[in-house]
C-alpha positions as CSV (number, residue, x, y, z in Angstrom):
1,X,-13.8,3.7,-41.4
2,X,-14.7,6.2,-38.9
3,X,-15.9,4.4,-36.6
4,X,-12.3,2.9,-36.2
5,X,-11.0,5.5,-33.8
6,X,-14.0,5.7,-32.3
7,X,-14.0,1.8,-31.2
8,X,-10.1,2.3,-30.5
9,X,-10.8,5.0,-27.9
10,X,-13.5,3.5,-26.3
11,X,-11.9,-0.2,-25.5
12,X,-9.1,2.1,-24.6
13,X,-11.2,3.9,-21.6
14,X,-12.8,0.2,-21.3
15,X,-9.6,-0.9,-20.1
16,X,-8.7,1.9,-17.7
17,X,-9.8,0.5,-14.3
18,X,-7.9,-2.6,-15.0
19,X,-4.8,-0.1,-15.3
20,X,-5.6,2.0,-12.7
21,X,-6.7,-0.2,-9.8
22,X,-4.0,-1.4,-8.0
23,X,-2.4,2.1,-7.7
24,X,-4.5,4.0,-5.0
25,X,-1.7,7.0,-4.0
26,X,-1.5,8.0,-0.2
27,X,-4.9,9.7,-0.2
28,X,-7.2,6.8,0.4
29,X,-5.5,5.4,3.1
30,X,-5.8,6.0,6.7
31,X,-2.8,7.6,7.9
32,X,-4.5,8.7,10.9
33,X,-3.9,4.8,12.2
34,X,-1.0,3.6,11.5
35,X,-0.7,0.1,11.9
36,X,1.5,-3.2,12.7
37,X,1.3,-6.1,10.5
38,X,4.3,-9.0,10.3
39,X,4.5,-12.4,8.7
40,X,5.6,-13.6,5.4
41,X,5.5,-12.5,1.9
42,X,4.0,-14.5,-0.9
43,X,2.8,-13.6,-4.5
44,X,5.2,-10.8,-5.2
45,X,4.4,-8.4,-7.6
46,X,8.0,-6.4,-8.6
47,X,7.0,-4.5,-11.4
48,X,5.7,-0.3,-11.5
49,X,3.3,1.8,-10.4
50,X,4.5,-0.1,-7.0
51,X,6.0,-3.3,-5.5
52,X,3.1,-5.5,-4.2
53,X,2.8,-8.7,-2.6
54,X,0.7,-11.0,-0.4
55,X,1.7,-10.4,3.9
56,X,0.4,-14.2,5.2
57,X,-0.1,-12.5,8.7
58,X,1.7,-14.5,11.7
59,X,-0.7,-16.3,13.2
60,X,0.7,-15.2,16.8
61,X,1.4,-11.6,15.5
62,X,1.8,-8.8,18.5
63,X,3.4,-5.4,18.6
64,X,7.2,-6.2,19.4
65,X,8.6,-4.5,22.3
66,X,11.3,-2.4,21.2
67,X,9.0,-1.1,18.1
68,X,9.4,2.4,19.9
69,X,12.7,2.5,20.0
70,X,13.7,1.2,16.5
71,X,16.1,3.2,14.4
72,X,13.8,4.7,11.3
73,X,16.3,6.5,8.2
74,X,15.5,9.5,7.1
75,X,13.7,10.3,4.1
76,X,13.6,13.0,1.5
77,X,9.8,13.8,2.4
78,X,9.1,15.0,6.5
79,X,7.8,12.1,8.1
80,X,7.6,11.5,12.0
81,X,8.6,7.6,12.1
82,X,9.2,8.1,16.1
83,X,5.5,9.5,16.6
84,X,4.4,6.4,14.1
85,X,5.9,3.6,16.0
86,X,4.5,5.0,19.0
87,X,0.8,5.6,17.6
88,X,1.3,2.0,16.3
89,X,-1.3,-0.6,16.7
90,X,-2.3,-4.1,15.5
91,X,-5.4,-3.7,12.9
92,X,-8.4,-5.3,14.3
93,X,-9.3,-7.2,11.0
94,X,-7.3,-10.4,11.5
95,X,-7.3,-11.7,8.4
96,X,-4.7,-14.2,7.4
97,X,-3.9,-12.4,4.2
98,X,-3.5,-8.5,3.3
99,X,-2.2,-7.1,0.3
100,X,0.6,-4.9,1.1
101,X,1.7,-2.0,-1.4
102,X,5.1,-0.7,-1.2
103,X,7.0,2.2,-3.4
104,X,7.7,2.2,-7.2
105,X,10.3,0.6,-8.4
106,X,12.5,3.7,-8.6
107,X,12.6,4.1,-4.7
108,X,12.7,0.4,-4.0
109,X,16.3,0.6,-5.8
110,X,17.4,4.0,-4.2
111,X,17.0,2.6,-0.7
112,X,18.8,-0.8,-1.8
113,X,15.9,-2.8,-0.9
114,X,16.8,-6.6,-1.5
115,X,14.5,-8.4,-3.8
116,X,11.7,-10.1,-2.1
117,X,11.2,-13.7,-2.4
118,X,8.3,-15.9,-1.9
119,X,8.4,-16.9,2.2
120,X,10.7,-14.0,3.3
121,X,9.7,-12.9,6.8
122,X,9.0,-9.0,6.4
123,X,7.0,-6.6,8.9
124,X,5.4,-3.3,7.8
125,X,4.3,-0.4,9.5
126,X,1.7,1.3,7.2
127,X,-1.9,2.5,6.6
128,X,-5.3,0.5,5.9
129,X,-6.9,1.3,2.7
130,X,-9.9,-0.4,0.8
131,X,-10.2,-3.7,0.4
132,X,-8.9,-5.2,-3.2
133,X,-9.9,-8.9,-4.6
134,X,-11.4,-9.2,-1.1
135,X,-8.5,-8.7,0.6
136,X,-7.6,-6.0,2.7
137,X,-4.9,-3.5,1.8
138,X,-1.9,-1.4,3.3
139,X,0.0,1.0,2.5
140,X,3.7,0.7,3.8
141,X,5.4,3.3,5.5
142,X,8.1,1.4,6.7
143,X,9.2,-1.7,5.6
144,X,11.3,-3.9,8.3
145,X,13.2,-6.7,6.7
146,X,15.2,-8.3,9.8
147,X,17.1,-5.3,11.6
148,X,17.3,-3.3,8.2
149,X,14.3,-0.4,8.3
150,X,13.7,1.2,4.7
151,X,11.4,4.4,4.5
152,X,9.1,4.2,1.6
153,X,7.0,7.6,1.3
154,X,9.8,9.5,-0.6
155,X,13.7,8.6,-1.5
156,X,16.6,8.3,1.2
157,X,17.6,11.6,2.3
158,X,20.6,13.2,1.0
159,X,23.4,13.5,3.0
């Protein structure tokens, strides 16, 4: 009978990188680079530590020209949006799939972010981070869904 917490703990630890690896934080991304993706989303994942989903990348995808200039909202945590959409870029992977991670649930629904649906055109403005399932992975920023921009690092700012 002892060894039945022992066997407990251990498939419990057995089981932790399954838990754990879809939720990288901020850290191991590079937010020296920020990057442009756009396209459509597919295999959404709604659910905690973080909104995911599939970004099927444009195929004729290229920084748009007023992506300087767009409006950003303020958020509870500093964050320069104007220096980020002008430090922009397109990554130079071009895969036709990336995995893009958004915000917990909890911010999703304090900026009124509308439910994502397979096929919805979205565009992103986020960090690279390792590759997951062999695809590679950003971290959103910013979160463009038609003229609405959503900041995702912290919650809207009050006011």
């Amino acid at each position: 009978m002892q060894r039945r917490p022992f066997l407990i703990a251990f498939g419990s630890l057995a089981l932790l990188p399954v838990v754990t690896r879809a939720h990288h934080g901020w850290s191991g991304f590079d937010q020296d680079h920020p990057l442009y993706l756009a396209g459509h989303a597919q295999d959404i994942t709604w659910a905690n530590p973080h909104v995911e989903f599939t970004l099927q990348r444009a195929a004729d995808l290229s920084l748009p020209a007023e992506l300087r200039k767009r409006v950003l909202p303020a958020q509870a945590s500093p964050v320069d949006g104007p220096a980020l959409l002008a430090a922009a870029r397109l990554p130079d992977r071009k895969d036709a799939q990336w995995r893009i991670e958004l915000a917990p649930l909890s911010r999703m629904e304090a900026w009124r972010v509308p439910t994502l649906m397979a096929g919805d055109p979205v565009a992103i403005l986020g960090y690279a981070g390792p590759e997951e399932d062999g695809l590679p992975v950003m971290r959103a920023e910013y979160l463009f869904l038609g003229e609405r921009s959503f900041g995702l690092r912290s919650a809207p700012a009050p006011g």
